[in-house]
mmCIF file as gemmi writes it, N, C-alpha and C atoms, coordinates in Angstrom:
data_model
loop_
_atom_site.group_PDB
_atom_site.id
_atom_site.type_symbol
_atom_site.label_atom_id
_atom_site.label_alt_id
_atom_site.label_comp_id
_atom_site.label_asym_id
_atom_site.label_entity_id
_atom_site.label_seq_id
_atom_site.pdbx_PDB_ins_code
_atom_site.Cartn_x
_atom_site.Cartn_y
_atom_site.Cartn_z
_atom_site.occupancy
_atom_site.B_iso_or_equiv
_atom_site.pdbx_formal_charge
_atom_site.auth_seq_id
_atom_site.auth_asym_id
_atom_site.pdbx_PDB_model_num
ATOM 1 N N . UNK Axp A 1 ? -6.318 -16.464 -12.155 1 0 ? 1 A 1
ATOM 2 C CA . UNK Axp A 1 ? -7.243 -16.143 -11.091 1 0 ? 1 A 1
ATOM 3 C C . UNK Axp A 1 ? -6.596 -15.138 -10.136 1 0 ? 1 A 1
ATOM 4 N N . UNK Axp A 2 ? -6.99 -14.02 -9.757 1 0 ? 2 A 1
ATOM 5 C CA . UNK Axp A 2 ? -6.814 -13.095 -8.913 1 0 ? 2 A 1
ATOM 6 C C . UNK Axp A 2 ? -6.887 -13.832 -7.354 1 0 ? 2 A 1
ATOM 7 N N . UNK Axp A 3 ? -5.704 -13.385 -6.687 1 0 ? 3 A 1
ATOM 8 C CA . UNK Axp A 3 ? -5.806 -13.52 -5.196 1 0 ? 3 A 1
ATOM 9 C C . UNK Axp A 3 ? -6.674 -13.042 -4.818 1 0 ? 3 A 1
ATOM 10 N N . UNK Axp A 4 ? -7.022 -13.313 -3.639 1 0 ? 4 A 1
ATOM 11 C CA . UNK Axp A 4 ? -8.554 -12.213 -2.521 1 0 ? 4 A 1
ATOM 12 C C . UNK Axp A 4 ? -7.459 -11.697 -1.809 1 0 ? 4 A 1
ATOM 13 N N . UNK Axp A 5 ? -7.191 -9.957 -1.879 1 0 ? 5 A 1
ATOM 14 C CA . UNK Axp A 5 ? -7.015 -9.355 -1.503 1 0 ? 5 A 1
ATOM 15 C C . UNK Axp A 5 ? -8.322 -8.386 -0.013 1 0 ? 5 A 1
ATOM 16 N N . UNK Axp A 6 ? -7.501 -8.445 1.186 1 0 ? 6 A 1
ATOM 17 C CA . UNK Axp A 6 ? -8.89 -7.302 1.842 1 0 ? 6 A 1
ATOM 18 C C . UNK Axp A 6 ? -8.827 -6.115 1.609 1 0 ? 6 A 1
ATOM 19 N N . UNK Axp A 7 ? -10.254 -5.424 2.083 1 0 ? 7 A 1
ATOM 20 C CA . UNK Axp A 7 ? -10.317 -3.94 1.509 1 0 ? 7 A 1
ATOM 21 C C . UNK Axp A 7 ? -9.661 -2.856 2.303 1 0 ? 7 A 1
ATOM 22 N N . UNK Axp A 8 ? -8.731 -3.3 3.153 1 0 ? 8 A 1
ATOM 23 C CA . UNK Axp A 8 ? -7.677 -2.92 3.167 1 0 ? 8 A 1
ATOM 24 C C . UNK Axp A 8 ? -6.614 -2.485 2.473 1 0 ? 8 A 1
ATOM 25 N N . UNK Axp A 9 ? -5.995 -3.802 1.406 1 0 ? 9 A 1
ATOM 26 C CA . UNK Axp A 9 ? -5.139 -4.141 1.522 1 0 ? 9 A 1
ATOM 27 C C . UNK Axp A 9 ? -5.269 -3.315 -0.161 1 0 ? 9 A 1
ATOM 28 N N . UNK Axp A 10 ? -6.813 -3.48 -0.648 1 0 ? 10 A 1
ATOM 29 C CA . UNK Axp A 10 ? -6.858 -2.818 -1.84 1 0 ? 10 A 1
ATOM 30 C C . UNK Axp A 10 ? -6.863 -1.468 -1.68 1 0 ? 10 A 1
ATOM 31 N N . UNK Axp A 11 ? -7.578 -0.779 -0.706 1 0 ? 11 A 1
ATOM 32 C CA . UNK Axp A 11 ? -7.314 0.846 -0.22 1 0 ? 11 A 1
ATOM 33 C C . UNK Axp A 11 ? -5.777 1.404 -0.124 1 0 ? 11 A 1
ATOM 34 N N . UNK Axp A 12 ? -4.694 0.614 0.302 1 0 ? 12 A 1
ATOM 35 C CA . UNK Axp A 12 ? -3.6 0.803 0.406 1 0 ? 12 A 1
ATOM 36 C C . UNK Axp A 12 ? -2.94 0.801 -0.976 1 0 ? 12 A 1
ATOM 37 N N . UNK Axp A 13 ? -3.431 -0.203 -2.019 1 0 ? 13 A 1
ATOM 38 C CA . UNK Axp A 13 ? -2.853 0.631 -3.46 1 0 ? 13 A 1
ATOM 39 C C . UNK Axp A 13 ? -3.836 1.195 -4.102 1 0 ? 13 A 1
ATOM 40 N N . UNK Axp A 14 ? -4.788 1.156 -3.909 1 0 ? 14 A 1
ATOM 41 C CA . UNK Axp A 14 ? -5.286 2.657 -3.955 1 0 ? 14 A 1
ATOM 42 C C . UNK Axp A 14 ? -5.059 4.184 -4.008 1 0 ? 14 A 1
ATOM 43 N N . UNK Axp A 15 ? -4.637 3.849 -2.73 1 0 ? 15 A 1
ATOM 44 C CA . UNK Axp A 15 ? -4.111 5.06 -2.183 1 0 ? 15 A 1
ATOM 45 C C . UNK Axp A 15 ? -2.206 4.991 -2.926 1 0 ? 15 A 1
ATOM 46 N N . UNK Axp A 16 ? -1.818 4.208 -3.313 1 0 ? 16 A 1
ATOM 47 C CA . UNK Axp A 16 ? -0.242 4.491 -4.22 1 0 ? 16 A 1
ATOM 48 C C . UNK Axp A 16 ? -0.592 4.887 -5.119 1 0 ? 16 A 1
ATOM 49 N N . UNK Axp A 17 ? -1.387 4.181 -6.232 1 0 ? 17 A 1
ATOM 50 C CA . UNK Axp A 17 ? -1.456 4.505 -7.374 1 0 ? 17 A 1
ATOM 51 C C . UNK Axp A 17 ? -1.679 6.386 -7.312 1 0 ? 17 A 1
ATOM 52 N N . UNK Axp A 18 ? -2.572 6.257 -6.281 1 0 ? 18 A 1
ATOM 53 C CA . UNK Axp A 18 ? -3.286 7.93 -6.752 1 0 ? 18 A 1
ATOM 54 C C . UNK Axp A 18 ? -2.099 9.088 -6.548 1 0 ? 18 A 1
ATOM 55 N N . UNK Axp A 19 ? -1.524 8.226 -5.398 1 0 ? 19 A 1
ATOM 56 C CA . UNK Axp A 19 ? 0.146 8.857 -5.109 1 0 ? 19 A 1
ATOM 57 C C . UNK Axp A 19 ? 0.988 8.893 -6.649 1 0 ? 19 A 1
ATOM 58 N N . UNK Axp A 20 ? 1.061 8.407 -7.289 1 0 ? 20 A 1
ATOM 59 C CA . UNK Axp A 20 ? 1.96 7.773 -7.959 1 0 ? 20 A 1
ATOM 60 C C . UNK Axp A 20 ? 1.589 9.013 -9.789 1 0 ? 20 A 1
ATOM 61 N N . UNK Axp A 21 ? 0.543 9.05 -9.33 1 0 ? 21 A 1
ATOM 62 C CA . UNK Axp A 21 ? -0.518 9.696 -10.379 1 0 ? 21 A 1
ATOM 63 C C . UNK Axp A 21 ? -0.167 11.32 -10.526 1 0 ? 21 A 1
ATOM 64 N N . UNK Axp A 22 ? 0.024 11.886 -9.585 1 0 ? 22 A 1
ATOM 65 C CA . UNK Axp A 22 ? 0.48 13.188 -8.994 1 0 ? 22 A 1
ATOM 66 C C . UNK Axp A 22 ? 1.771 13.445 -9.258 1 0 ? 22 A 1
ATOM 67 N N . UNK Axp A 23 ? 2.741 12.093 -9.943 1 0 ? 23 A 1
ATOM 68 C CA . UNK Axp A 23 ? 4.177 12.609 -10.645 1 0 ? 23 A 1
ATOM 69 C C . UNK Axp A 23 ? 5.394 13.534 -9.616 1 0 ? 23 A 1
ATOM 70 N N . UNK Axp A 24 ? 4.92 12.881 -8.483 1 0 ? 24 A 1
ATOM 71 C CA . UNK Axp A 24 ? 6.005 13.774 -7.354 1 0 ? 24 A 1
ATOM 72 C C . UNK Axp A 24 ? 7.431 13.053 -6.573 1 0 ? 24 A 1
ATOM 73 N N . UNK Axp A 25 ? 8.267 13.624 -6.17 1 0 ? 25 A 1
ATOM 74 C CA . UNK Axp A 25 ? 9.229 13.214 -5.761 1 0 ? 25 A 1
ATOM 75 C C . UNK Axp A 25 ? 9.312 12.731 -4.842 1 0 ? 25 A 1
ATOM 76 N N . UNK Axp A 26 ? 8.226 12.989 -3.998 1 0 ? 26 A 1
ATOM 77 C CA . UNK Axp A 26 ? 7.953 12.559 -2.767 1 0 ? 26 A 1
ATOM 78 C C . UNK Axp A 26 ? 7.625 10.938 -2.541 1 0 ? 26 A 1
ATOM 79 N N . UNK Axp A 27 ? 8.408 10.328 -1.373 1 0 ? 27 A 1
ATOM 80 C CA . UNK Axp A 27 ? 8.001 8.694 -1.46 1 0 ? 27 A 1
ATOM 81 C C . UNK Axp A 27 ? 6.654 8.812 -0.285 1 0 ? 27 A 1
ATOM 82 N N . UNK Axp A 28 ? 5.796 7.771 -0.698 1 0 ? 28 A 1
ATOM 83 C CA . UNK Axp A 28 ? 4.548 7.932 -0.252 1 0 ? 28 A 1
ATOM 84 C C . UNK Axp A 28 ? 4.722 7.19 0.946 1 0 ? 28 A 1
ATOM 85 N N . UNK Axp A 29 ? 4.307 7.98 2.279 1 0 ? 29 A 1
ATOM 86 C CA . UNK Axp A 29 ? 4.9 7.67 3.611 1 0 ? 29 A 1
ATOM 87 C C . UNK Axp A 29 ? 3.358 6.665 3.642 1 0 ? 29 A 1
ATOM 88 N N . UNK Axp A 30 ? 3.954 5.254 4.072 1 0 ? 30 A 1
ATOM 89 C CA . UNK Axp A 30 ? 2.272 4.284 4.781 1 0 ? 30 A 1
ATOM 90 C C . UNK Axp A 30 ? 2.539 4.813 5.931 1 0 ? 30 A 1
ATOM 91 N N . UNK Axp A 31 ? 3.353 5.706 6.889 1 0 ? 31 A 1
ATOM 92 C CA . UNK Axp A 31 ? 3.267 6.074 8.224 1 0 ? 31 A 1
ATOM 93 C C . UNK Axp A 31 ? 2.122 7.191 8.023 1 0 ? 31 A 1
ATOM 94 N N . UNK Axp A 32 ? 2.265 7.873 7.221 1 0 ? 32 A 1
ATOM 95 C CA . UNK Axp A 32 ? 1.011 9.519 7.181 1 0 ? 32 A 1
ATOM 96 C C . UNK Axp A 32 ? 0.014 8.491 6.729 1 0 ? 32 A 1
ATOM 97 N N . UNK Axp A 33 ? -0.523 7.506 5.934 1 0 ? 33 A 1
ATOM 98 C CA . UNK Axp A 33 ? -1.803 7.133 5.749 1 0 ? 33 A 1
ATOM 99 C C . UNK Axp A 33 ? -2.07 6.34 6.805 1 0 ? 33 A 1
ATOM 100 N N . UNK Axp A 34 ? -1.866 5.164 7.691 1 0 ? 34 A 1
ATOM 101 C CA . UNK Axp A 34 ? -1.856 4.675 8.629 1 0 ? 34 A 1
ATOM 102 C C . UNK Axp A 34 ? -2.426 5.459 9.634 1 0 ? 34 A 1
ATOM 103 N N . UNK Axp A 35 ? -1.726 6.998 10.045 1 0 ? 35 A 1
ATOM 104 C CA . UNK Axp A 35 ? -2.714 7.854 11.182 1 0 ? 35 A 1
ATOM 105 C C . UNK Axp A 35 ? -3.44 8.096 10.17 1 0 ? 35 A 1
ATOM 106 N N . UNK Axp A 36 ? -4.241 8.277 8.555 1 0 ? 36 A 1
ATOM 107 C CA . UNK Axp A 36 ? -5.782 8.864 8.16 1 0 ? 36 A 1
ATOM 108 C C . UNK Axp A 36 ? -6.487 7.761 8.467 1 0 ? 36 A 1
ATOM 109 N N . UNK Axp A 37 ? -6.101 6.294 8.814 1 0 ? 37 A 1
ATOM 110 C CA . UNK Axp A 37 ? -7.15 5.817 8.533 1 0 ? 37 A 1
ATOM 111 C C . UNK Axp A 37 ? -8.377 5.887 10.215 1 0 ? 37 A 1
ATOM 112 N N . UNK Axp A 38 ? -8.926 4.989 9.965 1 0 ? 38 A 1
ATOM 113 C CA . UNK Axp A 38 ? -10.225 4.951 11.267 1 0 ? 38 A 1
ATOM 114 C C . UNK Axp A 38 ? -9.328 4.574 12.563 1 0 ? 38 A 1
ATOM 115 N N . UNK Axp A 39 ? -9.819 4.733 13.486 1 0 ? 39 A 1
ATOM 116 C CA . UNK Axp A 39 ? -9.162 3.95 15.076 1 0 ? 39 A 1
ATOM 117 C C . UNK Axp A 39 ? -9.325 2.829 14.636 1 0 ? 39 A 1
ATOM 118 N N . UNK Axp A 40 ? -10.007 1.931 14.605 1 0 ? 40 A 1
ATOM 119 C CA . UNK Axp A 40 ? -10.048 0.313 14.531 1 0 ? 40 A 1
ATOM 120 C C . UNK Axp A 40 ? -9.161 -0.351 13.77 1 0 ? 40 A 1
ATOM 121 N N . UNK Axp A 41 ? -8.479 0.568 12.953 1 0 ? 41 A 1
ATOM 122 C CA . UNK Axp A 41 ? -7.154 -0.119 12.147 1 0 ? 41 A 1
ATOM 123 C C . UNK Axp A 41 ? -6.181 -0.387 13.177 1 0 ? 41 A 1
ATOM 124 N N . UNK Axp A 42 ? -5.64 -1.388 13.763 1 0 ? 42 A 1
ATOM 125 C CA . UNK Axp A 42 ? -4.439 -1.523 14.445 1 0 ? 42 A 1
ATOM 126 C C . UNK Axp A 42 ? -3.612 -1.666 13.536 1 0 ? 42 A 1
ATOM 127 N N . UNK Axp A 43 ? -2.131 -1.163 14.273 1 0 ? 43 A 1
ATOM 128 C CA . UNK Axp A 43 ? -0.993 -1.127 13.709 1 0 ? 43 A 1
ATOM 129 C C . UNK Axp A 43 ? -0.723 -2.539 13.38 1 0 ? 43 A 1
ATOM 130 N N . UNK Axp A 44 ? -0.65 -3.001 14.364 1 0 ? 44 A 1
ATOM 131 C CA . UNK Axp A 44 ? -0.163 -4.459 13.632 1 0 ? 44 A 1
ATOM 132 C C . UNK Axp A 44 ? -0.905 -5.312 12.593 1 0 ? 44 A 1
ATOM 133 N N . UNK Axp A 45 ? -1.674 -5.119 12.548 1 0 ? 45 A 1
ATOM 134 C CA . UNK Axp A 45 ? -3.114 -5.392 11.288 1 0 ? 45 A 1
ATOM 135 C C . UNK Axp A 45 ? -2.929 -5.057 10.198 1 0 ? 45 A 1
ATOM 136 N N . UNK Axp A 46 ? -2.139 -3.584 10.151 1 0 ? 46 A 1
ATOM 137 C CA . UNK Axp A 46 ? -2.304 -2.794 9.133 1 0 ? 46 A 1
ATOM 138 C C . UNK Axp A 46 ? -0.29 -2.823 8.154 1 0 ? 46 A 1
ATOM 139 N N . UNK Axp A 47 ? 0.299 -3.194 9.641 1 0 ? 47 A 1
ATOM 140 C CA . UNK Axp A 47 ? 1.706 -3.601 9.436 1 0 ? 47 A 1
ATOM 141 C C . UNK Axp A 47 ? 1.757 -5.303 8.59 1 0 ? 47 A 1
ATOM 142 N N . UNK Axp A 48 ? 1.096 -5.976 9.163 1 0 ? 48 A 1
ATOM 143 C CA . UNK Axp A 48 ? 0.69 -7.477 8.406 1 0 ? 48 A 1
ATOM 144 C C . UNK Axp A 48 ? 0.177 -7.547 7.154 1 0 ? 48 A 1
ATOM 145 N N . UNK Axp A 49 ? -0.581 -6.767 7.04 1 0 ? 49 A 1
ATOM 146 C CA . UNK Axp A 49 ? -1.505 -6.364 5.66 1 0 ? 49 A 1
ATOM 147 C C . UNK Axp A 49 ? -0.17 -6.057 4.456 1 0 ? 49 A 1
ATOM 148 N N . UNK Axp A 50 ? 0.597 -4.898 4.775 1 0 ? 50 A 1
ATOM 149 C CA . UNK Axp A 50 ? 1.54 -4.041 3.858 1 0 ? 50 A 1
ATOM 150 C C . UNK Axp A 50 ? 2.538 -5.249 3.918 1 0 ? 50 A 1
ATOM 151 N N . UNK Axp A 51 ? 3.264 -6.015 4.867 1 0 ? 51 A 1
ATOM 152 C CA . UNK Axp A 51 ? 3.585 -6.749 4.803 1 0 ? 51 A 1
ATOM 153 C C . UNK Axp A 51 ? 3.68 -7.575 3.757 1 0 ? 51 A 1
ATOM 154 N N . UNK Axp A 52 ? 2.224 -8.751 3.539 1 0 ? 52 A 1
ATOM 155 C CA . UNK Axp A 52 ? 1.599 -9.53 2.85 1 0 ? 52 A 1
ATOM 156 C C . UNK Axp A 52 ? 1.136 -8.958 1.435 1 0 ? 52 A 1
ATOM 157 N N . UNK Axp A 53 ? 1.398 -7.241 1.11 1 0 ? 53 A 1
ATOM 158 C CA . UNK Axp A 53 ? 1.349 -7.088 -0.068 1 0 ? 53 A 1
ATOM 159 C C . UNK Axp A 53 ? 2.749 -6.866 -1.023 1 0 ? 53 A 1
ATOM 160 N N . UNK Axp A 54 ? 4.102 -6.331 -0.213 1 0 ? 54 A 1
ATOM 161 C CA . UNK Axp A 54 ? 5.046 -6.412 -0.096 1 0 ? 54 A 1
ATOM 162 C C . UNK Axp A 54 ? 5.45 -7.78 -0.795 1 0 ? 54 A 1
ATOM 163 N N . UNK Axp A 55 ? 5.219 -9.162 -0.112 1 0 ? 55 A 1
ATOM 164 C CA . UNK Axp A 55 ? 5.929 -10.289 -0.389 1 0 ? 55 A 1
ATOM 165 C C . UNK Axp A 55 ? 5.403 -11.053 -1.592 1 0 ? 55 A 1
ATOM 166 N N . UNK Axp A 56 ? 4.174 -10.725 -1.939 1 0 ? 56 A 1
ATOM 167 C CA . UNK Axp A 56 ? 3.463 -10.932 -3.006 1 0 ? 56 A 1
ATOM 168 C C . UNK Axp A 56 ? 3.654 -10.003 -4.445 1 0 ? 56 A 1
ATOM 169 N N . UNK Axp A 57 ? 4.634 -8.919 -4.028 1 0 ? 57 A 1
ATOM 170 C CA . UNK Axp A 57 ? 4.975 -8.134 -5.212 1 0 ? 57 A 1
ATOM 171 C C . UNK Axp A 57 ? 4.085 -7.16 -5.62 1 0 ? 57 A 1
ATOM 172 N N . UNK Axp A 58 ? 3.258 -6.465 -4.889 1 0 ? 58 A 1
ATOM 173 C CA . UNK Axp A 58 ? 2.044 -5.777 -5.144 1 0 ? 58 A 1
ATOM 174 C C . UNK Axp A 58 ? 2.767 -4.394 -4.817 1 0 ? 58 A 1
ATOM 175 N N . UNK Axp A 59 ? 3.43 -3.928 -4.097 1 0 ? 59 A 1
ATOM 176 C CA . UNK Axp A 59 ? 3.996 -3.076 -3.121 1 0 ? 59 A 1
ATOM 177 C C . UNK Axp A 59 ? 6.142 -3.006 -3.504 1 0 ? 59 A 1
ATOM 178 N N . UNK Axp A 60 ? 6.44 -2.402 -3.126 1 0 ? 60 A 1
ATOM 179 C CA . UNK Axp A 60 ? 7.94 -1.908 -3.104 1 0 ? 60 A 1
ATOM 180 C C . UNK Axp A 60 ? 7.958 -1.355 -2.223 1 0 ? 60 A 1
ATOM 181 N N . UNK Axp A 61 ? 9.273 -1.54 -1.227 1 0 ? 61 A 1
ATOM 182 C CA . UNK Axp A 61 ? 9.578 -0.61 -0.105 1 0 ? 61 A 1
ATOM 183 C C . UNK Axp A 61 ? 10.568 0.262 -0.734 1 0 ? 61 A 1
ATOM 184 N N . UNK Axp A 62 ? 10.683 1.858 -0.626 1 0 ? 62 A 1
ATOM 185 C CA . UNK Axp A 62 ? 11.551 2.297 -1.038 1 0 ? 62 A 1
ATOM 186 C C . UNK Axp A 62 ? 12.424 3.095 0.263 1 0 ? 62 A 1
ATOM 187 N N . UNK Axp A 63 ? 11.951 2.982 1.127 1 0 ? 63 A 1
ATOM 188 C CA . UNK Axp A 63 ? 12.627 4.074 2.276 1 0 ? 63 A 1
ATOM 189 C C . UNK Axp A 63 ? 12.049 3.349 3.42 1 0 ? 63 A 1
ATOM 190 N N . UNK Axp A 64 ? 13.181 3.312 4.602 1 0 ? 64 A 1
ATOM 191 C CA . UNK Axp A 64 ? 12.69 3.236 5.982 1 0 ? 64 A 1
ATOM 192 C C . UNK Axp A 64 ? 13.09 3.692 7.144 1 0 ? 64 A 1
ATOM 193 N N . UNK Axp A 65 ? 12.776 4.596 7.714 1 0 ? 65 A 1
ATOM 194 C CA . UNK Axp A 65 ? 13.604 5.146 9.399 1 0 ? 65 A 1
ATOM 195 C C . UNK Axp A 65 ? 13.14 4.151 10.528 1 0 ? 65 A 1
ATOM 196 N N . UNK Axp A 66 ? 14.374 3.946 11.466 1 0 ? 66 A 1
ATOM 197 C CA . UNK Axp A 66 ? 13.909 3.603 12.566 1 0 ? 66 A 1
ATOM 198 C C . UNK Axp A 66 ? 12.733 3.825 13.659 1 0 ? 66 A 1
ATOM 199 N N . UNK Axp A 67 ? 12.069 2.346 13.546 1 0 ? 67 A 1
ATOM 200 C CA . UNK Axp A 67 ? 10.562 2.438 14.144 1 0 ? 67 A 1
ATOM 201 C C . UNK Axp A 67 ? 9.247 2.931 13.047 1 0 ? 67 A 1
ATOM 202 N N . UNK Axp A 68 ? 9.3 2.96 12.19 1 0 ? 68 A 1
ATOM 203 C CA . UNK Axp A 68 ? 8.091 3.563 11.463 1 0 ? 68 A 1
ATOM 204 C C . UNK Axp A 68 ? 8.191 2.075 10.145 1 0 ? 68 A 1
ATOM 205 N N . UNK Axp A 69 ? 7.077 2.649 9.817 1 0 ? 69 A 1
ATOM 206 C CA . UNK Axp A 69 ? 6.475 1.23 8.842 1 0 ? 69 A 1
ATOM 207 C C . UNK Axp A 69 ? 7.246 1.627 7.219 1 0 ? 69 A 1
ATOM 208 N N . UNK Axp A 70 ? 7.64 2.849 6.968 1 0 ? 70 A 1
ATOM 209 C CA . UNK Axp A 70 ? 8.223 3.306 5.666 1 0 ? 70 A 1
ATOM 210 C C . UNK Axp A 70 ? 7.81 4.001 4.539 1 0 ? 70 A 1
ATOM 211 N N . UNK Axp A 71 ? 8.327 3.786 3.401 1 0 ? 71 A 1
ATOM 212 C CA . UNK Axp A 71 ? 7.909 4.569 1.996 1 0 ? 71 A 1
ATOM 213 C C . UNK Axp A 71 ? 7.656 3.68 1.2 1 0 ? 71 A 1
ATOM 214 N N . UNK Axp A 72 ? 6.569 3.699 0.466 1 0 ? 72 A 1
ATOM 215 C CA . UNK Axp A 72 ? 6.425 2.797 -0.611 1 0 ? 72 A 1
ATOM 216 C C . UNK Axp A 72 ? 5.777 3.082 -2.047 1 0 ? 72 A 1
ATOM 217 N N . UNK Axp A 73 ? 6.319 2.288 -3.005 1 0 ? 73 A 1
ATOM 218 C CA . UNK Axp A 73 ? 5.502 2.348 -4.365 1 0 ? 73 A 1
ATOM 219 C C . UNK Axp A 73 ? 4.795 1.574 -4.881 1 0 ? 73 A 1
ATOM 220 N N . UNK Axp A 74 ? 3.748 1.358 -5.415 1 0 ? 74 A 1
ATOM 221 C CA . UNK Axp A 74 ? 3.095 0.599 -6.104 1 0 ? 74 A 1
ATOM 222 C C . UNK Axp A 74 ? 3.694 -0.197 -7.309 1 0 ? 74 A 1
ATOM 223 N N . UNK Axp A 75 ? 4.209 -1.571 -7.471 1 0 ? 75 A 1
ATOM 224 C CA . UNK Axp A 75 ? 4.532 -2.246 -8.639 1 0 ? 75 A 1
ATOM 225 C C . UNK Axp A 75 ? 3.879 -2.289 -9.959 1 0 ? 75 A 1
ATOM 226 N N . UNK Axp A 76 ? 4.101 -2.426 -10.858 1 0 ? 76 A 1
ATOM 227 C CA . UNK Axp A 76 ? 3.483 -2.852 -12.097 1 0 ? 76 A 1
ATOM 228 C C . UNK Axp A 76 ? 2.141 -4.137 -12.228 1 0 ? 76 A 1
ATOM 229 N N . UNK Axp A 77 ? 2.635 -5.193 -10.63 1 0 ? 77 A 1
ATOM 230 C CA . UNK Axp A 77 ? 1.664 -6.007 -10.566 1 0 ? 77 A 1
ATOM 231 C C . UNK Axp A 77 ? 0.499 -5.365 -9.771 1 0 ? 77 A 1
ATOM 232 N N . UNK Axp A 78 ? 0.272 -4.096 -8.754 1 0 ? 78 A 1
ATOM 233 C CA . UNK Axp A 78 ? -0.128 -4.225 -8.102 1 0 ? 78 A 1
ATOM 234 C C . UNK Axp A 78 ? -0.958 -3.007 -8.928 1 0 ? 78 A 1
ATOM 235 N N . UNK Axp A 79 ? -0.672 -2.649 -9.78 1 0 ? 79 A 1
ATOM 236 C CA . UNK Axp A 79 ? -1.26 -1.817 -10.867 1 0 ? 79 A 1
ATOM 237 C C . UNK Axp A 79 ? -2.419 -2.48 -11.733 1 0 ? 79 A 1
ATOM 238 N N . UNK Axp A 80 ? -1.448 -3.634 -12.182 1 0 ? 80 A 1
ATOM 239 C CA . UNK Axp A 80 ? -2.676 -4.738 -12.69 1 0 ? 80 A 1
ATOM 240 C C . UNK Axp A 80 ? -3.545 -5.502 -11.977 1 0 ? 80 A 1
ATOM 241 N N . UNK Axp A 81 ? -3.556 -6.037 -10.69 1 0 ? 81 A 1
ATOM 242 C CA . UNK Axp A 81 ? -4.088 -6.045 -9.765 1 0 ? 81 A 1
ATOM 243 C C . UNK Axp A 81 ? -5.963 -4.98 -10.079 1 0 ? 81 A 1
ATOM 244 N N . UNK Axp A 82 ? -5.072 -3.543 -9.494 1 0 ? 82 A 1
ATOM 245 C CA . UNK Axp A 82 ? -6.517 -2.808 -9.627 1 0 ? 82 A 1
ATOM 246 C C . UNK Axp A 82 ? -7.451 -3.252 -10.774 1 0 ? 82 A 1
ATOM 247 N N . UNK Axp A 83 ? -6.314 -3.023 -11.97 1 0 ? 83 A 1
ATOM 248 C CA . UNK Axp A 83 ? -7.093 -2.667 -13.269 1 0 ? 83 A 1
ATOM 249 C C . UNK Axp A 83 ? -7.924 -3.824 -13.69 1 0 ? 83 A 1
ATOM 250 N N . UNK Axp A 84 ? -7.519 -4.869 -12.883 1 0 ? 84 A 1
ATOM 251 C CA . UNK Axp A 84 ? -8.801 -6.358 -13.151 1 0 ? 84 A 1
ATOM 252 C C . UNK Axp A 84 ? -9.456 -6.318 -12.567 1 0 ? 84 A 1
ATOM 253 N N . UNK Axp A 85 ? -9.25 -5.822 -10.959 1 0 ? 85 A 1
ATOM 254 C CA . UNK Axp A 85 ? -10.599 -6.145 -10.056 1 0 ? 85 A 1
ATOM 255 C C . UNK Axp A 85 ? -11.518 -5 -10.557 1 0 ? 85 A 1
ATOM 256 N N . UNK Axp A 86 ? -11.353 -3.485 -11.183 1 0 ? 86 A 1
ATOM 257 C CA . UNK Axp A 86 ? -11.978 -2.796 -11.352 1 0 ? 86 A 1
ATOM 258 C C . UNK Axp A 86 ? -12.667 -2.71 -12.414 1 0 ? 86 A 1
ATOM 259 N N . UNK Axp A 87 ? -12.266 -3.659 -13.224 1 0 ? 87 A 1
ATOM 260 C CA . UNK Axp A 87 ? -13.2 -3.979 -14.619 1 0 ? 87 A 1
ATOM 261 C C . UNK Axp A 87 ? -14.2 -4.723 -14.612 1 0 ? 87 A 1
């Protein structure tokens, strides 16, 4: 049985995979998607969210500077994840 993920939390690997898809060197900053999203996203909402996908194995942190939320990749689970809810 699939966790209930929010549509948040699914937009956020969403948004890796498609990163991930593009074959670049670049680690995918959640600080640059965090300012695309709407005002009503609070940081800490949106910090809890990545968080909670993080500890569940959905997410990898690969990079972090002081004060910012970091770099991340999409796991193998969080890959399969999509590919069930989207079927």
């Amino acid at each position: 049985m699939l966790k209930d993920l929010t549509d948040l939390q699914i937009r956020i690997l969403r948004a890796l995979r498609e990163h991930r898809k593009k074959e670049t060197s670049e680690i995918f900053s959640m600080d640059d998607f965090y300012k695309s999203l709407p005002v009503e996203v609070g940081k800490s909402r949106f910090q809890e969210d990545v968080d909670i996908l993080e500890s569940d194995g959905y997410i990898v942190k690969q990079a972090q500077a002081f004060n910012e939320i970091g770099g991340y990749d999409i796991t193998a689970e969080g890959l399969k994840y999509l590919r069930e809810i989207e079927q």
